[in-house]
N, CA and C of each residue as an Amber inpcrd file, in Angstrom:
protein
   183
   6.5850000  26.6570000  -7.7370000   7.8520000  26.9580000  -8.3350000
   8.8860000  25.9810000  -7.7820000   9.6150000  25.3970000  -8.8070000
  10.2700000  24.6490000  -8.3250000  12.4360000  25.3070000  -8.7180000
  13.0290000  25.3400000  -7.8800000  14.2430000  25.4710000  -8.4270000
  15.4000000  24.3210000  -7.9770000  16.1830000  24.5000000  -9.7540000
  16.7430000  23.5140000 -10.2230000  18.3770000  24.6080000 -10.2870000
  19.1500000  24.5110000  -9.3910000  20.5860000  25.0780000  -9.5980000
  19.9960000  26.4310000  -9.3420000  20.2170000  27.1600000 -10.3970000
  20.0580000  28.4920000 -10.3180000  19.1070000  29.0580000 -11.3910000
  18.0730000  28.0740000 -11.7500000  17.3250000  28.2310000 -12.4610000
  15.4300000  28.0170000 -11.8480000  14.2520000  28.8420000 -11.7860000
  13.4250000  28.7280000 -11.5440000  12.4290000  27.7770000 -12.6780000
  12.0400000  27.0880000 -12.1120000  10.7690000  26.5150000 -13.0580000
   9.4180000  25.8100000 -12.3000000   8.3380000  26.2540000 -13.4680000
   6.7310000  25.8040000 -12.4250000   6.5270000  24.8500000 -12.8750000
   5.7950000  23.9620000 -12.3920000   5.4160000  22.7770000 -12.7150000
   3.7510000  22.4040000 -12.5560000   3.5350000  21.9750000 -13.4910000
   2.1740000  21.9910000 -13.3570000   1.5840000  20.4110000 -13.4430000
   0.8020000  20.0580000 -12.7410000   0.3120000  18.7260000 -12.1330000
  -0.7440000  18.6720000 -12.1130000  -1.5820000  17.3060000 -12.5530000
  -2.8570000  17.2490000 -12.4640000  -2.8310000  15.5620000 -11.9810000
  -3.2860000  15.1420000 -10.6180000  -3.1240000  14.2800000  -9.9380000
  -4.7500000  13.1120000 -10.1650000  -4.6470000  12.3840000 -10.1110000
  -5.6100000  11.6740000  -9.3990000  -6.2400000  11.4500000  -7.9560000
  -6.5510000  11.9730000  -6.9380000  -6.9890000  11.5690000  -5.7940000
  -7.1880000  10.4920000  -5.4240000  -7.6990000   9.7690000  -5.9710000
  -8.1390000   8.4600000  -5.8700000  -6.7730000   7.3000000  -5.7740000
  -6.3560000   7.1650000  -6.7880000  -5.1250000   7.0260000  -7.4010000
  -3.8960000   7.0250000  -6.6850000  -3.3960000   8.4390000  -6.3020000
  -2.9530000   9.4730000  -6.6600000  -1.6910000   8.7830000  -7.4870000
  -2.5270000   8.9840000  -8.5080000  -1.7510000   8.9030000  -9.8120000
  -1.4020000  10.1950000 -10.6010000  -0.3390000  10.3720000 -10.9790000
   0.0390000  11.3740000 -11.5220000  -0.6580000  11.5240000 -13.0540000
  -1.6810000  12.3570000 -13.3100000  -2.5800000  12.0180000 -14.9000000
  -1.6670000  12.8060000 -16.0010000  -1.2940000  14.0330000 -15.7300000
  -0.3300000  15.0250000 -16.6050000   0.4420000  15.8960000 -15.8430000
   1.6520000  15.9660000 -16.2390000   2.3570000  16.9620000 -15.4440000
   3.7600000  17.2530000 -16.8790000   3.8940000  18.8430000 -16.6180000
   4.8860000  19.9050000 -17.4590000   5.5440000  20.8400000 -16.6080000
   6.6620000  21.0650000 -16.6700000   7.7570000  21.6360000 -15.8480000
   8.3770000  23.1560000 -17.3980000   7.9080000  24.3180000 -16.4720000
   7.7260000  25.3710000 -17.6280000   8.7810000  26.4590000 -16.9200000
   9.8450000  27.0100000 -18.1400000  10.7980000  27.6550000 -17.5330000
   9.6780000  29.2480000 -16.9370000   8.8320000  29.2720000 -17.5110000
   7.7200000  30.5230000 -16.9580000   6.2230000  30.5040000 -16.7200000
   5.5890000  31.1350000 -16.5570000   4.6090000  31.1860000 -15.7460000
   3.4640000  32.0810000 -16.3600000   2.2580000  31.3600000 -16.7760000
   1.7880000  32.1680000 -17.6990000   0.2780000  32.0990000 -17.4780000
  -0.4220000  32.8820000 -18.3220000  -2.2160000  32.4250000 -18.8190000
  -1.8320000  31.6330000 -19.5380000  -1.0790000  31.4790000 -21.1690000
  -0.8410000  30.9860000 -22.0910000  -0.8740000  29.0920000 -21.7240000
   0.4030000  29.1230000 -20.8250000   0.5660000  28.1670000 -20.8010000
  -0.4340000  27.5860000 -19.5560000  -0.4790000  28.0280000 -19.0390000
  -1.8260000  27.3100000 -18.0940000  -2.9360000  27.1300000 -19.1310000
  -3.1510000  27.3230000 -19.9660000  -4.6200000  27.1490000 -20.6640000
  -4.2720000  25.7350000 -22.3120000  -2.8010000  26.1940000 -22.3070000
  -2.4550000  25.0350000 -23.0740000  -2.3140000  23.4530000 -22.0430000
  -1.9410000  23.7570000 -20.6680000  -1.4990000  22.8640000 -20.1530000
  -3.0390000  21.8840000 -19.3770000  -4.2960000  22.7180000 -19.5810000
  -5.2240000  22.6100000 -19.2530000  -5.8360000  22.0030000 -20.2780000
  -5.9240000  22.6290000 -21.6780000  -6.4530000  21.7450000 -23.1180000
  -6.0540000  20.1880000 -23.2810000  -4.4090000  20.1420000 -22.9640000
  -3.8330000  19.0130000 -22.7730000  -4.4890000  17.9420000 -22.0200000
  -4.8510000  18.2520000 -20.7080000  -5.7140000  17.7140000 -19.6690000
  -6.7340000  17.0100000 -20.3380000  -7.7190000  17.7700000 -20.9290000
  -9.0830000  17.9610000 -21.1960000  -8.9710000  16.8070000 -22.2530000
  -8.2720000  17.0300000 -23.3010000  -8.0770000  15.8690000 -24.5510000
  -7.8790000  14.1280000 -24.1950000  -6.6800000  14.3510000 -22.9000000
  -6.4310000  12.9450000 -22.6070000  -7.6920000  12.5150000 -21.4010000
  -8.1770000  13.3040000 -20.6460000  -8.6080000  12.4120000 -19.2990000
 -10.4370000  13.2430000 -19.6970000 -11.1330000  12.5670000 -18.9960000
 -12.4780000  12.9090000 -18.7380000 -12.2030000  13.6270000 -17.5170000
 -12.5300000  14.8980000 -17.2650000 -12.6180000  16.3960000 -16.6550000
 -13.8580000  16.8820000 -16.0380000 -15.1830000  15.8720000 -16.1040000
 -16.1300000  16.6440000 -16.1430000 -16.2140000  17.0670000 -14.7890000
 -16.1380000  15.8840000 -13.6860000 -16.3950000  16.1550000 -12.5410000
 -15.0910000  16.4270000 -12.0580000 -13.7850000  16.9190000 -12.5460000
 -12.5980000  17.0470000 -11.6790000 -12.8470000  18.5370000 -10.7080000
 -12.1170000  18.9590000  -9.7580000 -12.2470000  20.1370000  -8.9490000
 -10.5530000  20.6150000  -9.3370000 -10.5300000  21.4520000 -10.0970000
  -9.4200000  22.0950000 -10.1950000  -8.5970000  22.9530000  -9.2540000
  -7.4480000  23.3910000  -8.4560000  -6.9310000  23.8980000  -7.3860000
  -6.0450000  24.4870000  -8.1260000  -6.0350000  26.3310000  -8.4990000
  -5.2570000  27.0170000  -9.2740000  -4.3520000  27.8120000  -7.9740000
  -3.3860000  28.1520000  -7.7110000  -2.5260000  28.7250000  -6.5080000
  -2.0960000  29.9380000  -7.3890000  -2.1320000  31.1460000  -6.8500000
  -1.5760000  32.6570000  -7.1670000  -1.9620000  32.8020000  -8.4750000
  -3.4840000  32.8050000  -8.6060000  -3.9340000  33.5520000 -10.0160000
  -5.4160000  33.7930000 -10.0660000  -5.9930000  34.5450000 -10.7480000
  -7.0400000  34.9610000 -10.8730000  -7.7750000  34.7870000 -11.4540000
  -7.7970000  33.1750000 -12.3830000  -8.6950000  32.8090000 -13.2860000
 -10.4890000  32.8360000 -13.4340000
């Protein structure tokens, strides 16, 4: 969670290690399944995923 003034927002990042290149990243006024699974499809379309290790923080996927 990131806050901006008086406003909360999450941000979601998918890095390179190697790289560490930033591959996709979205800054979401909320916090969701929805949007974690859109923000994940997104992922999947642009970059090859097969071998990535995903690191999800406060959820139960």
């Amino acid at each position: 969670m990131i806050r901006l003034n008086d406003e909360q927002y999450w941000l979601y990042a998918a890095i390179d290690l190697e790289s560490n290149g930033l591959l996709h990243t979205t800054l979401e006024a909320t916090r969701n399944k929805v949007i974690a699974s859109t923000v994940f499809q997104e992922l999947c379309e642009k970059h090859n995923v097969d071998e990535a290790v995903f690191l999800v923080d406060g959820d139960t996927y």
